[in-house]
N, C-alpha and C positions, 0 to 999 in steps of 0.2 A: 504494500500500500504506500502510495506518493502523495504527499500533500503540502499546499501551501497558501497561504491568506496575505493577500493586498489590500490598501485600502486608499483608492482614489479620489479624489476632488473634481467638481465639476467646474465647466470654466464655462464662460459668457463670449461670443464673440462680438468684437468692438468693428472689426469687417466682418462680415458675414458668408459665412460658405453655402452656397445656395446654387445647389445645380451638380452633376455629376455628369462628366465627359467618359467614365466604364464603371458601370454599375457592379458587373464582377469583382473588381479590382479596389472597387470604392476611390476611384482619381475624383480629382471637383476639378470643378469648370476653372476656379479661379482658387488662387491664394487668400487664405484668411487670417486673424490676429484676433486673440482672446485671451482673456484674464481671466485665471484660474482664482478660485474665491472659497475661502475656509467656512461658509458655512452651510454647504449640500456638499454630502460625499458615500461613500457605497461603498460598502466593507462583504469581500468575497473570499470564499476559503475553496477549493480545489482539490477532492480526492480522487486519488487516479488508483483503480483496482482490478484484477484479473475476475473479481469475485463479482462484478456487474456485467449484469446481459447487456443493459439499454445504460445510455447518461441519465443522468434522473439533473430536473433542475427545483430547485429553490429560494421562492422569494418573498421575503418577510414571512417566513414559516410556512408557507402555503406552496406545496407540491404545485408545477407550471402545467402546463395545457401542453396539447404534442405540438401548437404550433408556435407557440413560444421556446419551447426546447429545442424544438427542429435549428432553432437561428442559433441558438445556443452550439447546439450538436456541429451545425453548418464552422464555428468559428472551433472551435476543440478538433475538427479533423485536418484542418491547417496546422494544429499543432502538434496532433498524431504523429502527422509528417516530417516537421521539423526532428522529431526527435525519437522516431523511429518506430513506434509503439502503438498495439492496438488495445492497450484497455481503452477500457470504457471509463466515464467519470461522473461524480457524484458532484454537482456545484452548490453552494449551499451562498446569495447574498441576501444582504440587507441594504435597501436604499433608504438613507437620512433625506432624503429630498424626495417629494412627490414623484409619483413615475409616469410617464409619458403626457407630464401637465407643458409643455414647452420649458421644462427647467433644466432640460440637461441632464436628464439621469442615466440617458445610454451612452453618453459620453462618460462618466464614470462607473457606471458598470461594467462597459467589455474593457475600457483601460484597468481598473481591478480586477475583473476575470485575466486578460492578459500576463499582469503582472503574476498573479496569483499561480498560472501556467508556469510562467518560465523558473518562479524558485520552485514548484513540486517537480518539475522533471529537467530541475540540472540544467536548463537548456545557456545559462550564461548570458543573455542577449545584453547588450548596453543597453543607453533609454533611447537612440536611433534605433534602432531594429526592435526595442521592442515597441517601440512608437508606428513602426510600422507594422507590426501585429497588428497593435489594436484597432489601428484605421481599417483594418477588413474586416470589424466586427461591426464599429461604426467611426462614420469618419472621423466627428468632435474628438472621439475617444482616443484619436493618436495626441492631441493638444494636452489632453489630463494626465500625458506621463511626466510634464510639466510643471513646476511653479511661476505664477510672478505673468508676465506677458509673455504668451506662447506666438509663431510663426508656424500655419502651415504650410509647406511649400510644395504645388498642387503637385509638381513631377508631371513626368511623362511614362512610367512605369512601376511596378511595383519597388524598385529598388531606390527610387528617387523621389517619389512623394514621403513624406512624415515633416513631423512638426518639428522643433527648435526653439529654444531659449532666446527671448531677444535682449541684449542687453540692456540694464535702465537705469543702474547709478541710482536704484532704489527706491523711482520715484511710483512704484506701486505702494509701498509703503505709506503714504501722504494721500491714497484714496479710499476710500469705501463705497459701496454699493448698495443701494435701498432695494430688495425686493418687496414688488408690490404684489401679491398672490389674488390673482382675478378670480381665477379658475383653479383648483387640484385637479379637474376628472378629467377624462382620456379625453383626447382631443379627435373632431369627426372627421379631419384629413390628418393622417399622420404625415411629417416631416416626407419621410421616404415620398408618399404619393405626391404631395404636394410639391415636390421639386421635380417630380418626372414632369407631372401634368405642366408645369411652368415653363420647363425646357421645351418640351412638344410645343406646346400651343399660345405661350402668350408672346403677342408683340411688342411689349416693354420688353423682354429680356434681353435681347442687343443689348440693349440701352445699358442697361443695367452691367453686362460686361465688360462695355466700351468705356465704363467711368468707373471700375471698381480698384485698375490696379495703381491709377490716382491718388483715390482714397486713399487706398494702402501707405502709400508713399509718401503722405500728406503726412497721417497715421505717424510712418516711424519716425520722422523726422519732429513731430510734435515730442513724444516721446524721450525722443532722446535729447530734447531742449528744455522737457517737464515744462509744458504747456498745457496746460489743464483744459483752457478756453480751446484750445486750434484741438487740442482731443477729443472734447464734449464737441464741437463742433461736428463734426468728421466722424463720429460712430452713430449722431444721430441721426443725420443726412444720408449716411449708408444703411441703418438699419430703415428708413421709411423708403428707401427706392427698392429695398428688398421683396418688403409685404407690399408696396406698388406690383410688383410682377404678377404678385397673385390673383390683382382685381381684374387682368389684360387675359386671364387666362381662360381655356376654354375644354369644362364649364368656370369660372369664377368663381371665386372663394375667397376669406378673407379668414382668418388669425383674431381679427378684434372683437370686443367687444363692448359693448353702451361703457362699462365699466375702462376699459382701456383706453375709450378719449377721454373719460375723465381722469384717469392720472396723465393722461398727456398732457393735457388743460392744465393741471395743479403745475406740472414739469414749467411749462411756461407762466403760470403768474407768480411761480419761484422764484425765477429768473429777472421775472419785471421786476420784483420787491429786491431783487440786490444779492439774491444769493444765486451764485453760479450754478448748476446741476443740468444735465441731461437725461434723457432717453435713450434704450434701446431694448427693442420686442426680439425674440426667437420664433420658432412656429410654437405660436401659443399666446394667447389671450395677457400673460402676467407682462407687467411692466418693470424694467429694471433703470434706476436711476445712479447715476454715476454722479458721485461729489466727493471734494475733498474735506479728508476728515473732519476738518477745523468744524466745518457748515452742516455735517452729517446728523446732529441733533435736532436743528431746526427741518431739515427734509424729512425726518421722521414722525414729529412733531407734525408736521404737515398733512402726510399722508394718516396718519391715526388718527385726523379729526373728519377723515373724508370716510374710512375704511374702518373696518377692526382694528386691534391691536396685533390679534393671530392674524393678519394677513399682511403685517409690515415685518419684514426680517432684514435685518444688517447684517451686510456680509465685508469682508477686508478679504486682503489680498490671500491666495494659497498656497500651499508646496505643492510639490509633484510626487507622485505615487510612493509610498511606503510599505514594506514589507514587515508584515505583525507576526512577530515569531510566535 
C-alpha cells in the first residue's frame, strides 16, 4: 500500500484563462496570471493498492458518483503511466471552499490530488512537471502548485505549457481579497461547457484574444512597479471582456446575477468614496474584490451591510502546494 496527502490553495485569476486550443491536453487559448489566496484550499490523501478492483473516490465523506470518479480515474491513469503501475487507488479529499460554486475548487483539488500522487509513488516531479500534471486534471490547477502571483504559460504542447512563479519583491503581501459569496450551489453551465460553447460560437471572442496578451503585459509590468491602481485596473477590464464573450455566444448565457451587479455597484461607489478596490468574477455568480490591506476593513464593512456576514470572507495572499506527512 502507497500513500500520500497534499494540500493545495486555490488561486483567482487577475487575466483570465478562458478558452482551450486541445481539450485533450488541456492547452488554453491564451496565457493567464493569478493569485493564489490562503483562505479556500483542498486537503487530499492518495492510497495506491493491489487490494482495489475499481478507484473509489471521496469527497467531504461522501463516496462520488461513477461520473465524477471516471474524471478522477481519467487523471490517476496518467499517473499509472508515469510510474509504471497498475493499482488501483483509493482518493479520499476534502474541499474548504464550496465546490463547483465558480470559486476554484478544481483548481485545488487535482493540484492536491497531483501532488498527493507524486509523494505516494516516488515519482520525484519538481513543481514544473508536477505543474504540468495537474493542468491535465484541470487547467487552474497547474497555477495552485504555486504561491504568491502565478504565470500560466499557454505552451504549444504538453511539455511546455505549466505555470510559474512571477517575481514581486513581495508586493502580494500588501493585498487582500474580499470574497463576496452570491451563490455556493453548482453552477447551470459548468466552466468546461461554457468555454467550448464561447470558443464555437461567440463573436466577441476574437476580441477578446486580440487584447488579452496586452492585458497581460500591462499586468506584469504593474506588478513588478507595485501598482495597485494600473493592477485593479487591468484585472477588472479583463475579467468583464471575459463574461462579455459569454453574452455573444450561441445559445447565450451569463455567470451573473441581480446579486452580482450589486456588488459590482458597491465595487464602484467604493471607489467614488476614496477607497481604491476592484472587481473580478470567475465562471460563477461570486464577486471577488481586490484591495490593499491598509482599506480591506472598510470593503468589508461594506459588503456586510449589503450581504451576510457568512457571505463576506477575506482572503491574503497563499503558498503553493504542501505535502502533510
Amino acid at each position: 500500500m502507497l500513500s500520500g496527502k497534499a494540500r493545495a490553495y486555490t488561486n483567482i485569476a487577475l487575466i483570465k484563462y478562458w478558452g482551450k486550443e486541445n481539450e485533450e491536453l488541456i492547452l488554453p487559448m491564451n496565457n493567464s496570471l493569478s493569485l493564489t489566496l490562503d483562505a479556500f484550499y483542498t486537503e487530499t490523501e492518495v492510497i495506491f493498492s493491489d487490494s482495489f478492483t475499481d478507484d473509489l473516490f471521496y469527497l467531504d465523506h461522501e463516496l462520488q458518483t461513477e461520473a465524477a470518479t471516471k474524471k478522477i480515474s481519467r487523471f490517476l491513469d496518467l499517473v499509472r503511466i508515469q510510474a509504471n503501475t497498475n493499482k488501483r487507488a483509493k482518493v479520499i479529499s476534502h474541499n474548504f471552499v464550496p465546490t463547483a460554486a465558480g470559486l476554484a475548487s478544481s483548481a485545488s483539488g487535482l493540484a492536491a490530488l497531483a501532488g498527493a500522487c507524486n509523494e505516494a509513488l516516488g515519482l520525484e516531479l519538481d513543481k514544473q512537471a508536477l505543474s504540468r500534471l495537474a493542468r491535465r486534471g484541470s487547467g487552474s490547477a497547474c497555477r495552485s502548485i504555486f504561491g504568491g502571483f502565478v504565470e500560466w504559460e499557454k505552451g504549444h504542447d504538453d511539455q511546455t505549457s505549466y505555470a510559474q512563479q512571477i517575481p514581486s519583491n513581495g508586493f502580494e503581501d500588501e493585498l487582500a481579497m474580499v470574497f463576496v459569496l452570491i451563490n455556493d450551489q453548482q453552477k447551470d453551465v459548468s466552466s468546461r461547457d461554457g468555454m467550448r460553447r464561447t470558443v464555437e460560437t461567440s463573436h466577441f471572442y476574437q476580441g477578446w484574444l486580440d487584447s488579452v496578451e496586452t492585458d497581460l503585459m500591462e499586468l506584469k509590468q504593474a506588478i513588478a512597479e507595485k501598482s495597485f491602481q494600473t493592477v485593479g485596473e487591468v484585472m477588472e477590464r479583463n475579467g468583464l471582456k471575459m463574461h462579455g464573450t459569454t453574452l455573444a455566444a450561441n445559445p447565450p448565457f451569463t455567470y451573473w446575477s441581480p446579486d452580482s451587479l450589486k456588488a459590482m455597484q458597491a465595487v464602484r461607489e467604493l471607489r467614488a468614496s476614496g477607497i481604491p478596490c476592484y472587481f473580478t468574477m470567475d465562471a460563477g455568480p461570486n464577486v471577488k474584490v481586490l484591495v490593499e490591506k491598509k482599506n480591506q476593513t472598510a470593503v468589508q464593512a461594506k459588503f456586510i451591510e449589503l450581504f451576510s456576514r457568512q457571505q463576506v470572507i477575506l482572503a491574503h495572499a497563499g503558498q503553493g502546494i504542501t505535502i502533510i506527512e
